[in-house]
Phi, psi and omega in degrees: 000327192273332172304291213298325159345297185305307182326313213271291184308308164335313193280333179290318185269345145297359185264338187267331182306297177324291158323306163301345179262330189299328222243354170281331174306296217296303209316342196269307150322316179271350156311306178284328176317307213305280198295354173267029153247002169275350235228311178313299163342286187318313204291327179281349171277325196265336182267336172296293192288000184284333209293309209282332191281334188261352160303321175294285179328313190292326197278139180306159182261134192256115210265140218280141166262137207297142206275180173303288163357274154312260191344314195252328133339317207270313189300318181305301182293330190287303184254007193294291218288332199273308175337304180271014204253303184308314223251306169303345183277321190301308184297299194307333197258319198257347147275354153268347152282334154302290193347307181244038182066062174221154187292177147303338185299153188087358212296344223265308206279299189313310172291336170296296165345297194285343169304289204303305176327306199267005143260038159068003157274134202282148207260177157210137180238145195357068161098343189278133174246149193234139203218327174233124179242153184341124161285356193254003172266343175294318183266001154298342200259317162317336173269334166303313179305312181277320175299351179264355177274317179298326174308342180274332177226142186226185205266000150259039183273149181272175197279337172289288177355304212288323200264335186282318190290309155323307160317320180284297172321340199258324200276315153025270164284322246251303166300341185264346184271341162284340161287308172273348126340291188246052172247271215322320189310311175319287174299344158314316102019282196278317205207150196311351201268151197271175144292098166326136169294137192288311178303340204262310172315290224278330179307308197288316168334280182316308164312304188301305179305286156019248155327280231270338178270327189319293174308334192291308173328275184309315186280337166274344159256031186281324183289356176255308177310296152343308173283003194257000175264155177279143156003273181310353178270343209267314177302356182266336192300312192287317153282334169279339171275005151297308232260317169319308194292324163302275213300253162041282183274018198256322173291305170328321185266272186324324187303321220283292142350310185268000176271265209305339146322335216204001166354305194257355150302306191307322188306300182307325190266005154270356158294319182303004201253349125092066182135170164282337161289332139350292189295326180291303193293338183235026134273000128330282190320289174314317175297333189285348185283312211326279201267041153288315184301318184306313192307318184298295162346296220241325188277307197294275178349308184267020175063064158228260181195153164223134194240123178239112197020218164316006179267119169222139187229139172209181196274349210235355165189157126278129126302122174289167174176174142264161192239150176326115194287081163244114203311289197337292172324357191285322167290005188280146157301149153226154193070183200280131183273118206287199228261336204283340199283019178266337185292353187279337187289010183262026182260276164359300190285263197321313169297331202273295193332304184297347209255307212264002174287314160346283208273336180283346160282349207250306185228130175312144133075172217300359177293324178306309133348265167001311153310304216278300180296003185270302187289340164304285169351291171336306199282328184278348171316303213286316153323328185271296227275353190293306178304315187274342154290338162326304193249184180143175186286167179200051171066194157351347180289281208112231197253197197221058198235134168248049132078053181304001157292271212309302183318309192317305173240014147264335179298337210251314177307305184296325206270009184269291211286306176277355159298261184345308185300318205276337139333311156299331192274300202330292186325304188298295170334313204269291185306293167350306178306296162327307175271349173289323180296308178308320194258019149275321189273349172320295217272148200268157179310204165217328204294149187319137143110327212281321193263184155298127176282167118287158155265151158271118161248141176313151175272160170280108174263350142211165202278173165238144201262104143307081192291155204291142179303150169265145131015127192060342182277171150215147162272086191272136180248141204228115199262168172238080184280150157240061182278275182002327217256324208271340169280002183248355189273340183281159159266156160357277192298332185286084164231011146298331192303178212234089170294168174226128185254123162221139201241116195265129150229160172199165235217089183245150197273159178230130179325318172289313184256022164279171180307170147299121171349306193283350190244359183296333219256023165246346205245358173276166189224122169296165165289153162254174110254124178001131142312200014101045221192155174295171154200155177226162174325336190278351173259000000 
């Protein structure tokens, strides 16, 4: 009975073994199903999107176009500046040609020239070539530029906006100036003018625009731009453009100077205009030169040469020669320049001194340095690029050169190297200031009255038995300050010293809640005075 017994229990438990290895199959089997059907899946979700990505690629991309708005904004920057430049040239030109009895052939060739002329590309007229031409129409048609590229953009405008207005600005001229290309080619046939080289048009063209949207651009995204630059870059704009302006005006101020010195050459040479128009053309002519002469001026100053053909003037000699009969040359020095002119270079030494108090008011600690090279660099670009638009041929003359490079890194030399000291001192000057105040406020005062006192009580020579209040009384205590009397009493100087404070109470009974007459004369309490204990004026 008991075999079979076993027998039974054995086959049961090979049947539950069985079953437990059947239902581990199954689990593993339905496992793998599992994953090679997530593995179908994946692969059909990675070919849908394989799909959608090349679908993209192949599909055109569509780039947002600019609204009626945007649009009639972008033709105003593009031709608004280069239209009205055409149309004063147009005027200014055909009236000075009635002006002087002359037909019109050439006006077509002629305004195309003056197009070119004011973006500094250089002409050749019946054989001369003319190379240095006027800055100041130039740098009108830059302020024109720049100001319609900031009417446009404002500082949350995006960085694409931004790149359609810089574009806009630039293809503009870029078309009118392909235009008075082939005015000029045409008109060449009829009046002495050459052609210009075309790659040189388009270069100075481009360039001139350029700089003026860049700038319009940048000054109108400066509150957005400005946080994305470091500190010490952001802080350098404004001294260096004080420290330009000191150079500038520091050239400006000698012509001026050398004018009213040489009055009467400038005189002889406005005699020569043999008339009032004459006379008219060629003060015209000089003011549109003045700040070539200035530049030249301002180049001589920070100790570099300014060359007018065989002429050359610096603080450290001069060469004579001859020069263009322009009144305006009339401030050029002649002859050899005496012992005293190396002293203009302490002007150079004072602006960089101004440069690095500037930037050492503006920013702390070893940033200043920083500063101080950063606005310098700035100046000297601009200072390099100013010399070299400066100059150019000038026919018979020879060249016109202010050695620009050299202006250029003796600028970067005064205003680095003496900036940098007086910066470092400025700087130093400031922290010093700094740790003084902290350890002014460190320290605690002294004036009367301000700390804690001890009080002094008089001694007791006996004690006295306060009884105890009965039910119903109260005892009021009535303080006395005398700070008032004790603060006039101290002197001034003494003001380490220890007041002594003593604090009067005195102890009454209230008439109302008192005792029966007989218990009255137990229940007053003499004056006293305070113990011993801290106190301040306020009790």
């Amino acid at each position: 009975m008991s075999s079979l017994v076993d027998r039974a229990q054995r086959a049961a438990q090979g049947a539950r073994r069985r079953a437990v290895r059947d239902d581990e199959r199954r689990a593993v089997r339905d496992d793998e199903r599992r994953a090679v059907r997530d593995d179908a899946r994946r692969a059909v979700r990675d070919d849908a999107r394989r799909a959608v990505r090349d679908d993209a690629r192949r599909a055109p991309r569509q780039r947002p176009v600019p609204d009626a708005d945007e649009l009639r904004a972008l033709l105003s920057v593009a031709f608004r500046p280069a239209g009205v430049t055409v149309v004063l040239l147009s005027a200014l030109i055909v009236v000075t040609l009635v002006a002087a009895n002359s037909d019109l052939t050439g006006t077509f060739g002629a305004i195309a020239a003056s197009w070119l002329a004011i973006h500094q590309v250089p002409l050749t007229i019946d054989g001369t070539s003319l190379g240095v031409l006027p800055l100041i129409p130039t740098a009108g048609m830059m302020w024109a530029v720049a100001r319609g590229c900031a009417a446009v953009v404002h500082p949350a405008s995006s960085r694409r906006h931004a790149l359609q207005v810089i574009g806009a600005a630039v293809t503009g001229p870029l078309v009118v100036t392909a235009i008075a290309l082939a005015v000029i080619a045409d008109a060449s046939a009829v009046i002495p003018l050459s052609s210009p080289n075309a790659l040189a048009a388009f270069g100075w063209v481009l360039s001139v625009h350029v700089l003026a949207a860049g700038i319009g651009v940048t000054v109108a995204m400066w509150p957005t731009l400005g946080a994305e630059v470091p500190s010490w870059v952001r802080d350098a704009v404004r001294p260096g453009l004080r420290a330009m302006t000191a150079i500038v005006g520091a050239g400006a101020v000698l012509v001026t100077i050398s004018l009213l010195m040489e009055w009467s050459t400038v005189g002889s040479l406005l005699e020569r205009g043999d008339g009032v128009v004459g006379t008219l053309g060629l003060t015209i002519l000089s003011v549109l030169y003045l700040p070539n002469v200035v530049v030249g001026a301002a180049a001589a100053v920070m100790g570099g040469t300014a060359q007018i053909g065989d002429v050359s003037v610096s603080v450290f000699g001069n060469v004579g020669g001859s020069l263009p009969p322009l009144p305006l040359l009339g401030a050029v020095p002649d002859g050899v320049s005496g012992g005293a002119w190396p002293a203009l270079l302490v002007i150079p030494l004072l602006i960089g001194v101004m440069l690095g108090r500037d930037c050492g008011r503006r920013v702390a600690g070893q940033e200043a340095l920083l500063t101080v090279l950063t606005a310098a660099a700035g100046v000297g670009v601009v200072t390099a690029v100013l010399g070299l638009v400066s100059g150019g041929r000038l026919g018979a003359f020879g060249t016109v050169e202010l050695n620009w490079w050299a202006f250029g890194l003796l600028t970067f030399a005064w205003l680095g190297l003496a900036g940098a000291v007086t910066a470092v001192v400025v700087a130093w000057h400031r922290s010093r200031g700094v740790d003084d105040e902290a350890d002014t406020a460190d320290e605690e005062p002294h004036l009367p009255g301000a700390e804690e006192v001890p009080a002094i009580a008089a001694p007791i020579t006996e004690e006295w038995e306060v009884p105890a209040a009965a039910p119903g009384r109260v005892i009021e205590a009535e303080l006395v300050d005398d700070t008032e009397e004790r603060a006039a009493s101290v002197a001034p100087q003494d003001t380490d010293a220890e007041a002594e404070v003593v604090v009067d109470a005195e102890v009454e009974e209230d008439a109302a809640t008192a005792a029966p007459e007989g218990a009255g004369t137990a229940g007053e309490a003499p004056e006293a005075d305070l113990p011993r204990g801290p106190a301040t004026p306020s009790d």
